[in-house]
N, C-alpha and C positions, 0 to 999 in steps of 0.2 A: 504494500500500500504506500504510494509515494505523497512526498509530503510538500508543499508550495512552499517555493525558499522563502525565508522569512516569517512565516507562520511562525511558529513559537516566538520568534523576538517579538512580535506585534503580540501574542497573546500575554508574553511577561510585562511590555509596556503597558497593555489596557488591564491586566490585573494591580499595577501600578497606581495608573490614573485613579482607579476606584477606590484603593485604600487611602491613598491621597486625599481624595477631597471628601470622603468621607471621614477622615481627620480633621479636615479643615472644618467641617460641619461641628463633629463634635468639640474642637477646643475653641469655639469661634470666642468666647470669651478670654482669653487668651490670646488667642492672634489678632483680633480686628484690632485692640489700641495697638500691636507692634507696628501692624502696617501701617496705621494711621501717624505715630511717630514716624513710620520711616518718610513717609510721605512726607510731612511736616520738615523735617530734617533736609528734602534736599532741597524746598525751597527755602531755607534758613542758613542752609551752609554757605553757598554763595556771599550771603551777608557778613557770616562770622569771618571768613576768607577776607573779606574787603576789609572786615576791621582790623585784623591782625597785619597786612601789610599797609594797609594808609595811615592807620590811627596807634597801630604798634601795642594792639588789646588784645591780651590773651583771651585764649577760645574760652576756658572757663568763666572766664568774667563775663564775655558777648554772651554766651550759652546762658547764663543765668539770667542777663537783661531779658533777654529775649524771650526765654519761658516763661518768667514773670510778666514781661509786656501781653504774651499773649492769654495767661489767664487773666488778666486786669480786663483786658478785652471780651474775652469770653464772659465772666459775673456782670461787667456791667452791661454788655450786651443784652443779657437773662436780666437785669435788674431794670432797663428802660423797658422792655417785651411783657413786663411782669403783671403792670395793670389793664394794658388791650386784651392780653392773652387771658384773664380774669374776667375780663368783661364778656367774652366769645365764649366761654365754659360757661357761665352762669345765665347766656343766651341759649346755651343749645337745645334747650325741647322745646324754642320758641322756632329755631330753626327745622328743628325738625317737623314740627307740627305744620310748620308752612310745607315743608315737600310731603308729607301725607295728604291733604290738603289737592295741592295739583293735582297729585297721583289717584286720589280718589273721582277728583273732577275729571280726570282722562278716561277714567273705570268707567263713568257713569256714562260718559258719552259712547264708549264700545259698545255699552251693554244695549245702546237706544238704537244705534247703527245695526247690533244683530235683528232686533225685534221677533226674539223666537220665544213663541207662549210656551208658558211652563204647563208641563202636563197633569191634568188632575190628579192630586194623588189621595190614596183612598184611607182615609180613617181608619186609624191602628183601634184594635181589637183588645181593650185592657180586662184581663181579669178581677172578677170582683174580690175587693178587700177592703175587709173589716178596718184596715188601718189605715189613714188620711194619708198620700203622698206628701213625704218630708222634701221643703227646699234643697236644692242641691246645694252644698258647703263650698265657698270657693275656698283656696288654698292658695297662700301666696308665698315665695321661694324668696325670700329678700336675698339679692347678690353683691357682692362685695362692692362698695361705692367707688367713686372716683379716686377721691383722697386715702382709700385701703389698696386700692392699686398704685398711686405712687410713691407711699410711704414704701411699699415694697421696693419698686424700680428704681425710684432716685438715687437710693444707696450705691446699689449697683453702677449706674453711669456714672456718681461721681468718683465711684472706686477707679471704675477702668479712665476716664479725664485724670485722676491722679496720676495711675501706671504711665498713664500713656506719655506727662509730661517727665514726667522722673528719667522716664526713657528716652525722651526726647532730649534732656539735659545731658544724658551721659553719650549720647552721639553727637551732637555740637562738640562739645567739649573735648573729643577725643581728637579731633582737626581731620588732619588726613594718615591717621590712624591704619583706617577701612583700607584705602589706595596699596601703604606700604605690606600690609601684610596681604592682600590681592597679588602683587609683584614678585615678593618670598614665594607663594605659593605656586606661582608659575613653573614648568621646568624648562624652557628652551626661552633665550630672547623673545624670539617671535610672536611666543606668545603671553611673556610678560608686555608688550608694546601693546598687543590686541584686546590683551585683558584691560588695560589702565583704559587705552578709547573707548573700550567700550562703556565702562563703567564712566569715565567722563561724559560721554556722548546721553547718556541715561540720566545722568543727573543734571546738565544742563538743558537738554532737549523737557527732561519730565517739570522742573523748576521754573523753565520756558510756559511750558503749556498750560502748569496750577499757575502761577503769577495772574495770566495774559487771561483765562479763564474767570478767575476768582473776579478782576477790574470789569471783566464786560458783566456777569452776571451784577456785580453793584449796582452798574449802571442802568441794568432792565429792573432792577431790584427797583431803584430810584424814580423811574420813567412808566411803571405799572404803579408803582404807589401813587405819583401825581396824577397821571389818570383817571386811577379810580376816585382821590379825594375829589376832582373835577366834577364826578358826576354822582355826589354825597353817598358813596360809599362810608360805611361808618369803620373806624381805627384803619385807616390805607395806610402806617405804618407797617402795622403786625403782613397785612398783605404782599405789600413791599417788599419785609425782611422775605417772607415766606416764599415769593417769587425769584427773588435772590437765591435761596438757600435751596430751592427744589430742581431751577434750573443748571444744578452740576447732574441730575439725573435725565439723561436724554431721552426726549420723548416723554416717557411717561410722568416726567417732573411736571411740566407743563399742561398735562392731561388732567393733573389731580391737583394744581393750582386752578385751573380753569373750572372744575367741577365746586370747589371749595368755595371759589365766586360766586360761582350761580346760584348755590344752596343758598348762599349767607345774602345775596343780591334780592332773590324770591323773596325772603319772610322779610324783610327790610320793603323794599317795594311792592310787594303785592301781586304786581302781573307779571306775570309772564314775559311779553315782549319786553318790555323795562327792565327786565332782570336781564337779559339779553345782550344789553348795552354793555355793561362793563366786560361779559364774559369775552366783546366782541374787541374791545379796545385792547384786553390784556392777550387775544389769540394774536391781533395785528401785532402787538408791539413782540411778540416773542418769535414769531415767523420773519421778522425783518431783521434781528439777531441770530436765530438760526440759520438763516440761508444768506446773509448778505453781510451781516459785522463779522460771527464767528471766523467762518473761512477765511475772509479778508486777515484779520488782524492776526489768528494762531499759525496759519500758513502752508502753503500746499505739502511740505512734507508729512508733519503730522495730522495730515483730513486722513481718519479712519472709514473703512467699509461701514455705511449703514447698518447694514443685515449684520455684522460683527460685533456692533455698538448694542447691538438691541438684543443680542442673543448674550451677548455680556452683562448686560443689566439686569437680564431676567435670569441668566443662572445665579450669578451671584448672588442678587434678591432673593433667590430658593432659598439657597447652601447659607447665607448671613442675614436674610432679613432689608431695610433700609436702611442699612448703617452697606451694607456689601453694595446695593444700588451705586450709591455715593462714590466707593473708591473703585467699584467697576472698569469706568474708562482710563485710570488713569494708568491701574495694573496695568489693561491691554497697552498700552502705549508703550511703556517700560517692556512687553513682552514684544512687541512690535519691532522696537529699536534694537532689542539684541537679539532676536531673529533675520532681522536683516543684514547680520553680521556673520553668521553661521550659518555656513552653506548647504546640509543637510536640512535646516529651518525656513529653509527661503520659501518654498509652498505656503507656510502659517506666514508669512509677512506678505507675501503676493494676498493672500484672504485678507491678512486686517488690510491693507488700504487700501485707500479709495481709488488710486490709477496704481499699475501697474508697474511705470517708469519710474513709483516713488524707489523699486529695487534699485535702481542701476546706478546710483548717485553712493554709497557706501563699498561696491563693489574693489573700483580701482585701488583707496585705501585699502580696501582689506588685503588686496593683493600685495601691493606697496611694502606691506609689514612684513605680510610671510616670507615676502621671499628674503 
């Protein structure tokens, strides 16, 4: 019985894959703030770098600015969000009531559009008894409120924001650390030279992409909040941030900003069509960043594949939740870049992007080195 070359190595590779990310699943409490520092880390290193040769600041000193700078930012971020965000929970069964509401008046017009008579039905046959039919008992299940749900979860994200920064402090701090022992590790020149570009090309290209990323969504952040306060939307803050901060998730970010509108637009206005209005200014304004700032500004190398982007968002989303959405694209990216460096990988970097040609620009270097 002959066997297809290669068969057993693709079977140990896809037995691989599955313990893998079914690791990944189970320690996501654990992994997601590493990645999330690392992520953090290379758009921060570049910074810590500038200050150690212009300013003559040791990495531990910038490393510590800096992680303090950004939980200072993070509390009070959470500390200005804190009373809109209060005002929208203590809204919601007003909210929701208005889309039951629609949804019934949609019910009632179906049900007038079928016009199918209900058919006689015939008087159930009760046996006689001596004893009076007792009301039926309702029975109610009271579930754990809001505030016993977050007294549970809070702990938790401020645990893994702790780890995540602590770890973020000891990778600044270590400079180029990471680089010399990448180099060590190498065994022939060749590919101590392929390993450090590579690992530079990752971290400036990925630092490149969150920086350039992070400045346009503020900006749609910005530009959907005054909108919506234009056409009395109530707290276009909390909107704003929320537009902001959904639009790192592609596609669907924008799908469940929009949805979030119209719920909250309905029980605020009443009608329908009027509810319509905002959902329509904040689809234009994030259609004109999706297809005409983002490309522009991030740049034709790193335009990912679509169908790559989307199939990246929703695995992740499985395997972590909306915390995996978030760092989704940025992993592909990083996987992207050092795929197109590795020539057995060059298929997975032909899929993630979006032309073709973006392979043949890494090529000549990589050749350049080996030889």
């Amino acid at each position: 019985m002959s066997t297809a070359p290669g068969g057993p190595r693709w079977a140990i590779v896809g037995i691989f894959l599955i313990l893998l990310f079914g690791a990944l699943y189970l320690t996501s409490s654990f992994v997601l703030p590493v990645i999330i520092a690392l992520l953090f880390a290379l758009v921060l290193s570049p910074i810590v770098r500038l200050m150690r040769r212009r300013l003559r600041i040791p990495e531990p000193v910038s490393a510590i600015t800096l992680v303090v700078g950004a939980l200072v930012t993070l509390f009070f971020g959470f500390y200005m969000l804190s009373n809109p965000i209060t005002e929208l929970v203590n809204n919601a069964p007003k909210y929701v009531a208005a889309v039951e509401e629609q949804l019934k008046a949609v019910r009632d017009r179906l049900d007038r559009l079928q016009e199918l008579p209900a058919p006689p039905a015939a008087a159930p046959s009760q046996p006689a008894s001596p004893v009076a039919d007792e009301p039926p008992q309702e029975v109610v299940v009271k579930s754990p409120g809001l505030l016993d749900d977050a007294a549970q979860v809070v702990p938790q994200i401020l645990a893994s924001i702790l780890f995540s920064m602590v770890f973020l402090y000891f990778l600044l701090a270590s400079g180029d650390l990471f680089y010399v022992k990448l180099v060590k590790a190498m065994p022939t020149l060749s590919d101590k030279k392929l390993a450090l570009r590579i690992a530079h090309d990752i971290e400036r290209e990925l630092s490149h992409y969150l920086l350039t990323i992070t400045m346009i969504n503020v900006g749609l952040g910005t530009v959907v909040g005054f909108l919506l306060w234009l056409v009395g939307m109530p707290t276009p803050l909390i909107f704003g941030a929320l537009a902001a901060l959904l639009n790192f998730i592609p596609y669907l970010g924008a799908l469940t900003g929009m949805g979030l509108v119209g719920v909250i637009a309905l029980a605020e206005f009443g009608d329908l069509w009027q509810a319509l209005v905002p959902v329509a200014l904040y689809f234009v304004a994030s259609t004109i960043e999706g297809q005409f700032i983002q490309p522009t500004v991030v740049g034709r190398r790193l335009e990912m594949n679509a169908v790559a982007i989307f199939l990246s968002v929703a695995f992740w989303g499985w395997i972590w939740g909306v915390v995996g959405m978030f760092v989704a694209v940025p992993m592909m990216v990083g996987l992207k870049i050092f795929a197109s460096y590795i020539e057995p990988l060059h298929p997975l970097a032909d899929f993630l992007s979006a032309q073709k040609d973006d392979l043949e620009e890494p090529e000549p270097a990589v050749k350049d080195r080996a030889a």
